[in-house]
N, C-alpha and C positions, 0 to 999 in steps of 0.2 A: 504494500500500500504506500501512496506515493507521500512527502510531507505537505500539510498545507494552510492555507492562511485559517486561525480558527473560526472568521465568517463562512468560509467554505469547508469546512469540519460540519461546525452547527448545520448548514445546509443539508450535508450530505447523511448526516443524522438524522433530523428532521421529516428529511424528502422517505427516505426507507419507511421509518415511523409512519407514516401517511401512507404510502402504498400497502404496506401488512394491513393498514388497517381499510383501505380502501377493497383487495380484497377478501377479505374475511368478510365484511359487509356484502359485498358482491355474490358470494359461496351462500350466506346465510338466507340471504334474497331469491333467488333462485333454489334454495332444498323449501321454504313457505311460498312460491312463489305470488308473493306479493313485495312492494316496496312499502316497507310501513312511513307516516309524514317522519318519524326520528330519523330515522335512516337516510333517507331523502336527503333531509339538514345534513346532516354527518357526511353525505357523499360531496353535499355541494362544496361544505366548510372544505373539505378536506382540499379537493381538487382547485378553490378557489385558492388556497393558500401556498398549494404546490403552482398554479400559475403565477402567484405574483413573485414568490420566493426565487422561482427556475427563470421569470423576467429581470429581475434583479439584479441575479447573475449571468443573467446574458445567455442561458440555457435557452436560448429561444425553441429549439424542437419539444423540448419538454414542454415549454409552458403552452405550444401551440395545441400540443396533444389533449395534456389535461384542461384548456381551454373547448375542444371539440367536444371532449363529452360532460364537462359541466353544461355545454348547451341542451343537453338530454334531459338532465334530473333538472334543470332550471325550468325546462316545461312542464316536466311530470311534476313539481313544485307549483309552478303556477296554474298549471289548468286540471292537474289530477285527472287523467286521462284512465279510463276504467280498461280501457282492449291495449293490456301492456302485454309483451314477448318477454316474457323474466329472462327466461333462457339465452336469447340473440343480446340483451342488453348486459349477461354477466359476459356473454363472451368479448363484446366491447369492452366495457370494465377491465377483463382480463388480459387482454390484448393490450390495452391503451397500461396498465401494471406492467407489463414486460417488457414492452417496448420504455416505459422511463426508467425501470430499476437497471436496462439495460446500459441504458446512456449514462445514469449516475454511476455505475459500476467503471464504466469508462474513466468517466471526472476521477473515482476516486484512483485510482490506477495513475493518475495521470495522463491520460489522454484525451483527446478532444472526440466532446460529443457530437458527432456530424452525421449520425444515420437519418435520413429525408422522413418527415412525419409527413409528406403529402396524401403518399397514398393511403395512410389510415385515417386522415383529416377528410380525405374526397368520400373513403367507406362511410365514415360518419353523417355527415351531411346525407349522405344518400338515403342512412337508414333513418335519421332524425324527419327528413321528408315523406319518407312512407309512416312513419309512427306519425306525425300529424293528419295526413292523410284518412290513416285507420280510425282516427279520432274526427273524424271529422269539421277540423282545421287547415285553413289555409297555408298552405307549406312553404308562401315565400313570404307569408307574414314575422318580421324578427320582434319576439315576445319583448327582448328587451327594453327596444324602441320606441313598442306603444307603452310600455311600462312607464319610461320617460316624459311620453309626450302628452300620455291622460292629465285630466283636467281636475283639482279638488273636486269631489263630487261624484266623480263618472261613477259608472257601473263597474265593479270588481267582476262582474260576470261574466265569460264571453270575451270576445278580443275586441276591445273599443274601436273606433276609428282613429286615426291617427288626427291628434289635435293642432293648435298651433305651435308653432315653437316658441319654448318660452325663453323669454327675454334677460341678455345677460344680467348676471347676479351683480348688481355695483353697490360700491359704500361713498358716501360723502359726506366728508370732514368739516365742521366750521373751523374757520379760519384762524378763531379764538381758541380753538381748544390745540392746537397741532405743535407740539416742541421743538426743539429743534435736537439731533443727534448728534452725540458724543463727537468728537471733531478724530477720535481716533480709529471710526467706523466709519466704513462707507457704504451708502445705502445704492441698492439699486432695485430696477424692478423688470423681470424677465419674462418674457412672451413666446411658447414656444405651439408651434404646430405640429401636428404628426403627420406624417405620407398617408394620403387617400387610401383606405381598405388596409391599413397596415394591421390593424386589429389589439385590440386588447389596451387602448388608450389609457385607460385607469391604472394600468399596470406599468406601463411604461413611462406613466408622469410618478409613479409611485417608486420607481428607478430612481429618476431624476431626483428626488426626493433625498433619498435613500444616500444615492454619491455625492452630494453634495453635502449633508447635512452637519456632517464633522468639519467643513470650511467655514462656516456659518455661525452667525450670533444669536440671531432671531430669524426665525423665519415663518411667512405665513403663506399662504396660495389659496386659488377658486379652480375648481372644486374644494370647499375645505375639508369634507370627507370622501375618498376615493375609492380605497378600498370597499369601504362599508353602506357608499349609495348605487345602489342595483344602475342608475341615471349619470353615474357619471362619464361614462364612457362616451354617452349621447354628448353631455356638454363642453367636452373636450374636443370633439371632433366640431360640433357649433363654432364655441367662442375660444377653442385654442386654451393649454394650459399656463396659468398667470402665476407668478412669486414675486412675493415684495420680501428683499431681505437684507439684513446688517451682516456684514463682515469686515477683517481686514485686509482682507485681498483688492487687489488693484484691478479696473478695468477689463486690462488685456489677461491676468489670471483668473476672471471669471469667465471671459469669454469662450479660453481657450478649453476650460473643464467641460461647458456645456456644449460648444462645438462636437465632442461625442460621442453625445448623447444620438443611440440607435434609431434610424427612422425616423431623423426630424427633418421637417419639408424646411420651416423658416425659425428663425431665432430676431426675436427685438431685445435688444439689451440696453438700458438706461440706466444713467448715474444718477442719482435724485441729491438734491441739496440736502434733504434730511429726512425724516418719515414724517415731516408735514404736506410731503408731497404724496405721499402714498393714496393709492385708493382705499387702500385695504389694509388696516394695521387693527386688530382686535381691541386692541387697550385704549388706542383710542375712539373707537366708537364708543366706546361705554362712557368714556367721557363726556360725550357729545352727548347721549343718552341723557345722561345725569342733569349736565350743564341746561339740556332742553325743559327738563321736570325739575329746577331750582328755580329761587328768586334771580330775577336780573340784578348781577351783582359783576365787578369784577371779576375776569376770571387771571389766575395766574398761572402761567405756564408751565407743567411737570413734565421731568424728563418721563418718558414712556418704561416702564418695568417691562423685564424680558416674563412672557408667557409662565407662570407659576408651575412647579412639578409638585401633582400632590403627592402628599405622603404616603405612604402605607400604612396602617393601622397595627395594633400590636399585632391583634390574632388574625392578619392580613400577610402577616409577615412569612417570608418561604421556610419553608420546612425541610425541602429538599435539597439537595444539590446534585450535580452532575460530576462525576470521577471516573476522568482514566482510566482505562482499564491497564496499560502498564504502572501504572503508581499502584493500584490495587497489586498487582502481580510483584512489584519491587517492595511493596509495604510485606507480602507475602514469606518472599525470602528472607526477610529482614527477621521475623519471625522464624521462620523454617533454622537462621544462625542463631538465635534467641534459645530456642531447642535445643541443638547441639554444645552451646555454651553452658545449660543448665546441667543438661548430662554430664558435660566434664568436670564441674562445679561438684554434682552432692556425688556424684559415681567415681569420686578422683582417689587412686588408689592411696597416696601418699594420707587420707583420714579415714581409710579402709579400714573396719574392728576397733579403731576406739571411740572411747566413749565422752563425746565433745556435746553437752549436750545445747549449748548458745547455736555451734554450728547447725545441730538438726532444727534447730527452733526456726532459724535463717532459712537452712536449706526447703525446710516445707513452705514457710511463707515465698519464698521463691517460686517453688514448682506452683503454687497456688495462684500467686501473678500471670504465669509464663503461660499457665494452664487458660484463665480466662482472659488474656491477650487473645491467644489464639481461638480462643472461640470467637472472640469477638469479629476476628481477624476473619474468618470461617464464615461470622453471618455476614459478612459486606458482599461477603462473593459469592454469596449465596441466590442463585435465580430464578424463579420457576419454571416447570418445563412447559408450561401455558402454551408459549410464544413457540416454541418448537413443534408442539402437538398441533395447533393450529397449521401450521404451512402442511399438514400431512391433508388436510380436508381438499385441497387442489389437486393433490397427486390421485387421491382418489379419483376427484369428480375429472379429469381430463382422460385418467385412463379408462373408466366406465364408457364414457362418450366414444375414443377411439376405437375402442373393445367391442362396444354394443352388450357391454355386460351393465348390470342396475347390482348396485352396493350402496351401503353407506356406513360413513367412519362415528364409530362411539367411543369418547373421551372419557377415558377416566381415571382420577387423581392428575389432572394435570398441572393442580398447585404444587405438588411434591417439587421441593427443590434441592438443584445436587450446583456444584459447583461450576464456575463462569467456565474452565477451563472443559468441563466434559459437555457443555453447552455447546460449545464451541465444535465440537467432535461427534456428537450424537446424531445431528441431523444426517449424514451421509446413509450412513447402516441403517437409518427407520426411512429413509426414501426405498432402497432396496429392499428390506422385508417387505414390505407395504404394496410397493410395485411386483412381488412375486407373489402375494396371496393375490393380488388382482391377477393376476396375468396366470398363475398357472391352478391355485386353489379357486376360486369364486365361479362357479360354473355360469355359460350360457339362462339366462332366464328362460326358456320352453326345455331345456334339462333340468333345472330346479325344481320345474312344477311338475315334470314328470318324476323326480322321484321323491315326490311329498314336500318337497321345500317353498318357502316363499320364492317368489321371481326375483325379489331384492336380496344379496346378500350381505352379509354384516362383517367387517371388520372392526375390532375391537384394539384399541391401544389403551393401556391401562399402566400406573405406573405407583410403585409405593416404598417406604422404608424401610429396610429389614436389617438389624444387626451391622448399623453401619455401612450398606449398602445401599444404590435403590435398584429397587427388580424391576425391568420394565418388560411387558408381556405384548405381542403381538400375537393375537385370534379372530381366527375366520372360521366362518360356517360352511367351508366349502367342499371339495370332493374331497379331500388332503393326501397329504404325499403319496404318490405310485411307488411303491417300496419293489415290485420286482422293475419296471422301469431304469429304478436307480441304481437295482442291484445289475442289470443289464450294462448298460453306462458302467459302472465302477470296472466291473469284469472285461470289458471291453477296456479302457485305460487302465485296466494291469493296477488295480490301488487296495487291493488288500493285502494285510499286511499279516493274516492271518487263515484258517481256514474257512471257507465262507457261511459252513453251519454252524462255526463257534459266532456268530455277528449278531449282536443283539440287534435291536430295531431300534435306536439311538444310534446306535455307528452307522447303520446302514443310511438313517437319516441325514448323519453329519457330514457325509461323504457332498451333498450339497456346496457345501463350503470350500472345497476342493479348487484351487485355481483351474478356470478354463473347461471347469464343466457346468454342462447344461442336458436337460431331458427332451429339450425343443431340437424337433429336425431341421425345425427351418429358424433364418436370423431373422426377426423382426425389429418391430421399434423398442423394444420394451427386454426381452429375452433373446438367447439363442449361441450370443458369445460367450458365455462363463465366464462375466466378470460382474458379476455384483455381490451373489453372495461371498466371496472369496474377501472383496473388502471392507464386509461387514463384521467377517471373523477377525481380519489381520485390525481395524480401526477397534473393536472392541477388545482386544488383546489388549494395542497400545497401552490402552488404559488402565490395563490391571484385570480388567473384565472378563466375564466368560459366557458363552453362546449356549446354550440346547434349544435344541428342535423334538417337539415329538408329534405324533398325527394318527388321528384315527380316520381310518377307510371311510369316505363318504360321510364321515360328519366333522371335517374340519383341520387344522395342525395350530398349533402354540409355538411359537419363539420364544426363548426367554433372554433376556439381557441380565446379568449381572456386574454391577460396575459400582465399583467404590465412589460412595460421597466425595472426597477429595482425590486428589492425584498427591498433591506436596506432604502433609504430612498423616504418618497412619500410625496406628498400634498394632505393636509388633509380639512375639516372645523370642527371648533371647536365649539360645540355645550352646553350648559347648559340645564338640566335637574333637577332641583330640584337643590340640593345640590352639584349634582355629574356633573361630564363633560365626552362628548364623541368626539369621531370623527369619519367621515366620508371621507373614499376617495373623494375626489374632481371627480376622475374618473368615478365613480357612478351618481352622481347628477346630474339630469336634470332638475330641478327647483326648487328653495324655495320659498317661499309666506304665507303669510298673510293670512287662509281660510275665507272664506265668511259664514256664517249662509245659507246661502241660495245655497252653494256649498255641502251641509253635508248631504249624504241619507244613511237612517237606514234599515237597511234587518232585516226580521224577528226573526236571533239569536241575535239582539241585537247588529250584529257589524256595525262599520261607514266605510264609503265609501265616496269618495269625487270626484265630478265630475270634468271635466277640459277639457274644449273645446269640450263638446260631449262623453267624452270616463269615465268609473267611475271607479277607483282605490280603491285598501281596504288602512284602516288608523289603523298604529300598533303605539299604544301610548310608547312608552320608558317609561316614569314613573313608567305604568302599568306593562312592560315588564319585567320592571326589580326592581319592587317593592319600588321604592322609594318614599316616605312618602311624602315628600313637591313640588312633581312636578306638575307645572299647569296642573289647571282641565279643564278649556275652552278653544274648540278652538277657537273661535274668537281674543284670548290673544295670544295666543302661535304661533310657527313658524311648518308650514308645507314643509318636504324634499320629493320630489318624486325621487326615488333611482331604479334604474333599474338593475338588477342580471339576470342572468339565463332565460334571455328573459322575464322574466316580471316585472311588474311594481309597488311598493307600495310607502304609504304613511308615511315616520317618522315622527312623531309628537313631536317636545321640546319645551322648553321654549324660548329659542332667540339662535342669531348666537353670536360667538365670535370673527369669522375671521377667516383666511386662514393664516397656517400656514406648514413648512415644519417639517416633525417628522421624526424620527427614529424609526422604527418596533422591537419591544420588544415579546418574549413570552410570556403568558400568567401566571403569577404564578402560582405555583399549588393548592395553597387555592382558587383560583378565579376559574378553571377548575372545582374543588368537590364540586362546587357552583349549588344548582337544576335549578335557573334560568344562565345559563352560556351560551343558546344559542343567537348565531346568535353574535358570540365576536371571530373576528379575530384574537387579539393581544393587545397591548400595547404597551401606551409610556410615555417618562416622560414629563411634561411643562412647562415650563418659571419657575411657582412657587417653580418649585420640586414634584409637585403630578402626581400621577398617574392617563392618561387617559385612557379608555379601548377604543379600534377599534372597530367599527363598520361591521359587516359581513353584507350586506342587501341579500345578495342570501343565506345565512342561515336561515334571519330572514321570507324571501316572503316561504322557501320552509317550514318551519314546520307551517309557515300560512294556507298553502295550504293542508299540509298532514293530 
């Protein structure tokens, strides 16, 4: 992302914020299809503010865009047209969304927005003329125009006739009341026209506005409200947009700022003696005002007050702010070293066993700080998944449409929130689930109803908290996975790793995941390459995370996501193993213990396996695993971890616990990586001591168990 001035930040903030939201409006409209009067509002606001904002900055394609279909809801506003097309008016909507997040995406990239909005401006007009039409309304009537041009009085009903035009808006000063200005300001007063049909006048005198207003001391203009009169636009193109204003700029620096200014036909520029020459100065009208409704008395001549800023009120006052997301991410780490400093502090071997009891006093009030720092630290970057869940209600309804399949997506827990950083990362892997229940689970609608199902089907995104986790579920009602299909497929690229009747119905399923495989013969728009779900596995790994698929024959399959609350810092156990130390998520572990001799069953290649309540797990020694010379050889000595990954379940085996401690997630160096034993090693981190522990992966360690 490229650097930029923070008015074109805010912009580029702002503009997105209003497209999410202009779609999502759009999706909801179209599943009731009606346009309720709120919504209406909400599209016009939105779209009017995205045109004055992207005029402002000179984005003229954008604002011509979102200017073409505010002429839409600006009817269906004004005349409330009952024979509406939901459908053809979300795909406008949606189209005119694509086309600007496009261009803004450009801006933000650094590059220049220049894709031609003509042809979606001429679609427009075209269908705006037939929706009048259907309504029967005249379709080369412009709503705005007569809005304008009615008379106090007219009929609100029906499209008036066009009245007279009404008469410039002027102010006139008595002569007695008019000051004279500051001799180290110079006043002038500027007259500007716009090029015949350039459109969007209100917008563009709202520019002008806008670039000047930081050179400026006072300033007033007619139209005095622009933005906010439906008629201004009319009276700009009439009588030309007028500023009377104080600066300290000279002449030729005024003139040359406003020279350019976009699509101006003429510019009048006048140096005035002082703002008794003004037509139009607010402060002193009320003067004059005053002066009119008083005794005839002397008047004495006050300089003019610059236009007054009210205040805010206490419980007026902002509540909010806006933050960085790299200051959050650097306040993050700052924290994440806060951690590792604490650990080296009460964990430091040199006050290891005695008995300093001021120190322990210190040291807990410490961890207790450190502790709710971090939480706090935790809720700033804390987001909901709201905003994510919502962009999934498009991928739906676009592929229903191209598919000719009928679905719909049901939210649930989509306040559950997990950190900025897996925010940031989720979205890819739930476009790919989401696009595979559509495209290969959701049947045909005259195949649903033949075998007993609704014609619409259901996918479900659901998302909640579990043990420091959130699990997030994707479910559909549909035919669900073709298990010999895929056991076809796997057979065929040679990918078991095993014999094929040892395969539970989880492996067979997970072989989806597989780079470059697909069940589809043929490529289409959606499926056929094998590449989605493959990066739904490698992006949910990233993370810490872990994937299962499971599916019943004709009535549906379940995804499941697992992914830690944070990425930066987690609770760990800290583990000995010979000489060397590990950890393990705490997240993983479903029981430690003490094995029994009589707990310990040997299969004929010689590996151990440990029973536990009926069910028997395999035992991957750490010592072994990772060659370390003096780590216990018995288990009856040593500590057994049952650690569950990837839906299954094994046994680590080390020497003792050390305790539960909170770490910081480190990369792995690169000499540890070119390391030949290096699997099933998430990360790193540092310890109380200052040494380095390595992470534990157990769904790395159970999967090349198994392969």
């Amino acid at each position: 992302m490229a650097e930029h001035e923070p008015m074109l930040d805010m912009f580029i903030f702002e503009t997105r914020q209003f497209l999410e939201q202009l779609e999502q409006l759009a999706l909801k409209s179209e599943q009731t299809q009606s346009f309720d009067p709120d919504d209406v509002n909400e599209f016009f606001r939105g779209l009017h503010t995205i045109k004055g904002s992207a005029a402002m900055m000179m984005v003229n394609n954008v604002s011509t865009v979102a200017h073409s279909v505010e002429d839409i809801f600006f009817y269906i506003r004004e005349r409330k047209p009952q024979n509406i097309d939901c459908s053809s008016i979300t795909d406008l909507v949606l189209a005119a969304v694509d086309f600007m997040s496009g261009e803004i995406e450009k801006i933000d990239a650094g590059e220049k927005a220049d894709a031609s909005s003509d042809e979606f401006c001429e679609t427009t007009r075209f269908f705006l003329r037939a929706f009048k039409e259907a309504n029967g309304d005249d379709p080369d009537v412009d709503l705005r125009k007569v809005n304008a041009q009615k008379k106090p009085g007219a009929e609100s009903s029906g499209v008036a006739a066009a009245a007279e035009p009404p008469k410039p808006q002027q102010y006139f000063i008595p002569a007695a009341t008019k000051p004279a200005a500051s001799s180290a300001e110079n006043v002038f007063f500027a007259h500007l026209r716009f090029e015949p049909d350039c459109g969007m006048e209100e917008v563009r005198a709202f520019g002008v506005i806008n670039s000047i207003k930081d050179k400026v001391i006072e300033i007033h203009h007619l139209p005095d409200k622009i933005l906010e009169d439906d008629s201004a636009a009319e009276k700009i193109q009439q009588d030309g947009f007028k500023m009377w204003f104080t600066t300290k700029l000279d002449e030729a620096e005024v003139k040359k700022h406003l020279d350019t200014t976009l699509f101006m036909e003429s510019l009048v520029l006048k140096k005035l003696k002082d703002v008794s020459e003004c037509e139009y100065w607010p402060s002193l009208i009320q003067q004059a005002i005053q002066a009119a409704e008083a005794p005839a008395e002397p008047i004495t001549p006050v300089k003019p007050e610059p236009m007054p800023r009210p205040k805010p009120l206490k419980h007026e006052q902002q509540q909010l702010i806006s933050v960085a997301v790299d200051k959050l991410d650097r306040l993050m780490d700052l924290v994440g070293e806060l951690v590792i400093a604490e650990a080296m502090v009460t964990h430091n071997p040199d006050v290891e066993g005695q008995e300093l009891e001021n120190f322990q006093k210190a040291s807990r009030q410490l961890h207790k700080v450190a502790s709710e720092l971090q939480d706090s630290v935790m809720e700033l970057r804390m987001v909901p998944l709201e905003a994510t869940f919502m962009k999934m209600n498009r991928i739906v309804r676009d592929m229903t449409k191209k598919l000719n399949k009928k679905a719909k997506l049901v939210l649930v827990g989509e306040d559950t929130e997990v950190d900025k950083n897996i925010i940031e990362h989720i979205g890819d892997p739930l476009m790919h689930i989401i696009r595979n229940s559509i495209d290969h689970g959701i049947e045909m609608p005259d195949v649903r109803v033949d075998n007993g199902k609704d014609e619409s089907g259901t996918v479900t995104l659901s998302a909640e908290n579990a043990s420091g986790e959130v699990v997030i579920k994707i479910a559909d009602d549909g035919a669900g996975l073709d298990r010999e299909k895929i056991l076809s497929k796997a057979r065929a690229n040679k990918l078991f790793s095993k014999p094929e009747e040892e395969l539970t119905d989880k492996e067979i399923y997970s072989f989806i995941f597989h780079p470059g495989f697909s069940t589809n013969e043929k490529v289409t728009e959606f499926s056929g390459r094998g590449v989605g779900m493959d990066v739904v596995l490698s992006n949910i790994k990233a993370m810490g995370g872990t994937v299962l698929v499971d599916s019943t024959p004709g009535q549906g399959s379940v995804t499941t996501l697992k992914i830690p609350l944070t990425l930066a810092i987690i609770e760990c156990m800290s583990i000995v193993v010979g000489s060397a130390r590990y950890t393990v998520p705490i997240s993983s572990i479903r029981q430690s213990f003490r094995p029994g001799r009589d707990q310990i069953i040997h299969d004929p290649d010689h590996g151990e396996m440990i029973m536990v309540r009926g069910d028997i797990f395999p035992i991957v020694r750490l010592g072994q695993l990772y060659k370390v010379p003096d780590a216990e050889a018995e288990l009856e000595n040593g500590i057994l971890l049952l650690v569950e990954a990837d839906g299954r379940i094994i046994g680590l085996f080390a020497d003792r616990l050390l305790g539960v401690q909170d770490i910081v997630v480190k990369p792995v160096p690169k000499y540890i990586q070119r390391m030949s034993n290096s699997c099933g090693i998430a990360g790193c981190t540092i310890l109380g001591d200052g040494s380095i522990s390595l992470i534990i992966d157990a769904g790395d360690i159970a999967k090349s168990l198994l392969s």
